[in-house]
C-alpha positions, 0 to 999 in steps of 0.5 A, spaced: 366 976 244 360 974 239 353 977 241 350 973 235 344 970 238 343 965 233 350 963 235 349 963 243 344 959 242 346 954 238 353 954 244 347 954 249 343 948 246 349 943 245 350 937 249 358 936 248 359 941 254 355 937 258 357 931 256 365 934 257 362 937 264 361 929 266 367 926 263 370 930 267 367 930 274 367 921 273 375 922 272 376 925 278 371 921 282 375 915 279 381 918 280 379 920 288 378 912 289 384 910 286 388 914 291 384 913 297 386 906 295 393 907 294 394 912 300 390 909 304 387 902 309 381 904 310 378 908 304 376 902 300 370 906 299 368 902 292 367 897 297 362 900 302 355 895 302 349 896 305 346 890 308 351 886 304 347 888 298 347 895 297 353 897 293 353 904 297 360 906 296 358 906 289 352 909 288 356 915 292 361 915 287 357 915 281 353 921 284 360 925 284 361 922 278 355 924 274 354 930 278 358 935 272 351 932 267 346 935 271 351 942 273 353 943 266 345 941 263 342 947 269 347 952 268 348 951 260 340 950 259 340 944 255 335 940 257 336 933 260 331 928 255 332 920 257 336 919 251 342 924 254 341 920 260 342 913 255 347 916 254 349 918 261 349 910 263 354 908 257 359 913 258 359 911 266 360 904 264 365 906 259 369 910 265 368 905 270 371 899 264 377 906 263 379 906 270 378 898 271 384 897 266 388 903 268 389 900 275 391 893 272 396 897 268 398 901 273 399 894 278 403 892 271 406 897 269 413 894 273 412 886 274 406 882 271 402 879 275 403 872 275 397 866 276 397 860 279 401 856 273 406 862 273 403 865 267 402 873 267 395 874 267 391 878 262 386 884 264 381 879 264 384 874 267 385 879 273 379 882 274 376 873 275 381 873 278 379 879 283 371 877 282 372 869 285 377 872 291 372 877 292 372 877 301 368 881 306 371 884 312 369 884 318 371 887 324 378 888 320 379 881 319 377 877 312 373 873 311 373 866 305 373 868 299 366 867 296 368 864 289 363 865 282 358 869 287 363 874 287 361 877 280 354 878 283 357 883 287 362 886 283 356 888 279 352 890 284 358 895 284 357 897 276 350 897 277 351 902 283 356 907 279 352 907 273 346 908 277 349 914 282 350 917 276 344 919 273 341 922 279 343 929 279 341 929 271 335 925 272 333 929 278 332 935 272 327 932 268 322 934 273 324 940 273 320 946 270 323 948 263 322 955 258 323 951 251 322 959 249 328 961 252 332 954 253 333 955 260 331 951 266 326 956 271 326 959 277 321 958 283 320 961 289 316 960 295 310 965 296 306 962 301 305 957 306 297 956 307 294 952 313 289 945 311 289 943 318 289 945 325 294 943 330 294 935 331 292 933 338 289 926 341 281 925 342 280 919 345 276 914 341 269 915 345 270 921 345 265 922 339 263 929 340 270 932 341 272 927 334 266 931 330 268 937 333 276 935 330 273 933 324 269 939 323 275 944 325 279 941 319 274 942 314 274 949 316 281 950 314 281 946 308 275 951 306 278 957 307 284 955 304 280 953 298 277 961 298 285 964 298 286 959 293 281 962 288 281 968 289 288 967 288 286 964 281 281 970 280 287 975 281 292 970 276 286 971 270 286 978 271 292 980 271 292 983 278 299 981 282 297 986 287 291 982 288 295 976 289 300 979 294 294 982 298 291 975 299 297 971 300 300 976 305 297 973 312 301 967 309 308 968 309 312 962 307 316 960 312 311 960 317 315 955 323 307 954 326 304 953 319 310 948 317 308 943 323 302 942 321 299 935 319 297 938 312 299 945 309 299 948 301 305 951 298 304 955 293 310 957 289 312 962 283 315 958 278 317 963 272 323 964 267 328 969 269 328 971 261 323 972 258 317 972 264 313 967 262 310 963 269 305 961 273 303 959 280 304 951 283 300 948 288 303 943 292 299 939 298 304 937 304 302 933 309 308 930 314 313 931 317 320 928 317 321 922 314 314 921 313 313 928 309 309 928 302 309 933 297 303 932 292 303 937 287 295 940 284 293 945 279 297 950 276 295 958 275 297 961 268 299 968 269 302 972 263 309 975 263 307 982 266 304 979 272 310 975 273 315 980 273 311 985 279 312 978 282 318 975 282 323 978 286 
C-alpha cells in the first residue's frame, strides 16, 4: 500500500475514475434494456412517454446510466465542474450512438435485414427505417405510423437519456466542497426553530382575530431571530457549548414544528478531515408538493468548535 500523500491525492483528484465509474453503469443500464427488450413484451421502457411528450423511460434510463459520475465523483472527492459534466453529456451520447448499432448487429448478425427493394439495409438506413415507422400503442394495440415526425420523438428519447444522466452529477454541483482537503462536506441537522404559529382559519371580517394571528407570527419570527443571533454571537466566539445550549429546546426532528407554515433550519455543515465548517440557515415554508427551502446566512465557525459539534 502506498501511503504518499501527494500520491493519494493525485489518485483522489482524478477523473478517469469517475468517468470509468459512468461508463460502467451506462452499459449495464443499456445492457438492462436490451434484455428487457429481448426477454420481454412488455418492457420496452425506452418507450415510456408522458403526455405523448415527455420521453420518461429515457430519463430514467439515463439517470441509472449517469448515476456511476455522481457515485464515483462523492466517494473519490473529485469535484464535479460544468466541464466534467460536458463531458457527461458527450459520453451519454456516445454510449446511447454504441448501444444503437450493437443492437442493429445484433439483429444482423444471422441475416440482414432487407428493405423494400430487397437491399440490406444499412445502420442508417435502419434506424430511418425505425424513425419513420415510429407507432404509438394504445390499449395494446398499434397505432399508424407517424412517418418523419417519428425522428422528433426518437430524439425526444436521446435528449432524455443524455439529460437523465447528469442529474445525479449535476446535483454535486450545489454541494458544500472542502478545496483543502478535496472532499465533499457533511451536514447534519442541528435544530428545527419555529417561525410561525400553527396555521388556522380567520375569517375575513374578523379584524381583531387577523391582527391578532399577525402579531402571533411576528412573535415567532422575533424570538427565532434572538436564537439566531445568539447563535451567531456564540459561533464568533468559538463557544460550541453555547450553541448547543441555545438550540437544545429546538430538536431537528420536531414533528410539531415541521408542520408549521414556516420553520428555520439550521444545519452543521463541515468537513470530515480537516474540521473546517459553518452553520447554514434555510427557511422552510410548506408542505408536501408545495414545500420551499430558501437558504439565508451562514456563520463561520473555526475547526475546533466544529470538532465539539459534530458527531
Amino acid at each position: 500500500m502506498n501511503s504518499d500523500p501527494g500520491v493519494q491525492t493525485a489518485t483522489r483528484r482524478s477523473p478517469l475514475v469517475v468517468i470509468l465509474a459512468g461508463i460502467v453503469t451506462s452499459a449495464l443500464s443499456l445492457y438492462g434494456v436490451w434484455w428487457l427488450n429481448t426477454n420481454t413484451t412488455d418492457w420496452h421502457i425506452m418507450g415510456w412517454y408522458g403526455d405523448y411528450i415527455i420521453p420518461a423511460g429515457a430519463i430514467l434510463v439515463g439517470i441509472a446510466a449517469g448515476s456511476g459520475y455522481g457515485i464515483a465523483s462523492y466517494l473519490t472527492g473529485f469535484r464535479i465542474r460544468r466541464g466534467l459534466l460536458g463531458a457527461v453529456i458527450a459520453l451519454q451520447l456516445l454510449a446511447y450512438g454504441a448501444a444503437q448499432y450493437l443492437e442493429f448487429r445484433a439483429l444482423v448478425r444471422d441475416e440482414p435485414i432487407l428493405d423494400e427493394r430487397g437491399e440490406a439495409m444499412s445502420f442508417p438506413a435502419y434506424y430511418h427505417h425505425r424513425a419513420i415507422t415510429f407507432t404509438w400503442e394504445e390499449h395494446g394495440k398499434r397505432g399508424k405510423p407517424i412517418g418523419l415526425a417519428g425522428y422528433f420523438f426518437l430524439g425526444l428519447g436521446v435528449v432524455g437519456f443524455a439529460l437523465g444522466g447528469m442529474l445525479v452529477p449535476a446535483a454535486l454541483l450545489k454541494k458544500p466542497y472542502c478545496a483543502r482537503c478535496q472532499v465533499y462536506m457533511k451536514s447534519r441537522n442541528l435544530a428545527l426553530i419555529p417561525t410561525s404559529v400553527k396555521a388556522r382559519r380567520v375569517r375575513k371580517k374578523d379584524v381583531e382575530g387577523a391582527a391578532a394571528y399577525a402579531a402571533e407570527n411576528k412573535r415567532a419570527r422575533g424570538s427565532a431571530q434572538a436564537v439566531l443571533d445568539r447563535v451567531a454571537a456564540a459561533a464568533a466566539k468559538g463557544d460550541a457549548r453555547a450553541i448547543e445550549s441555545e438550540l437544545a429546546p429546538y430538536p431537528a426532528r420536531a414533528r410539531r414544528t415541521n408542520w408549521l407554515p414556516a420553520r428555520l433550519r439550521l444545519a452543521l455543515v463541515h468537513c470530515r478531515d480537516c474540521g473546517s465548517g459553518h452553520l447554514q440557515q434555510a427557511m422552510i415554508t410548506g408542505q408536501g408538493r408545495g414545500i420551499r427551502v430558501t437558504f439565508l446566512a451562514r456563520n463561520e465557525l473555526t475547526p475546533d468548535t466544529t470538532h465539539l459539534l459534530a458527531p
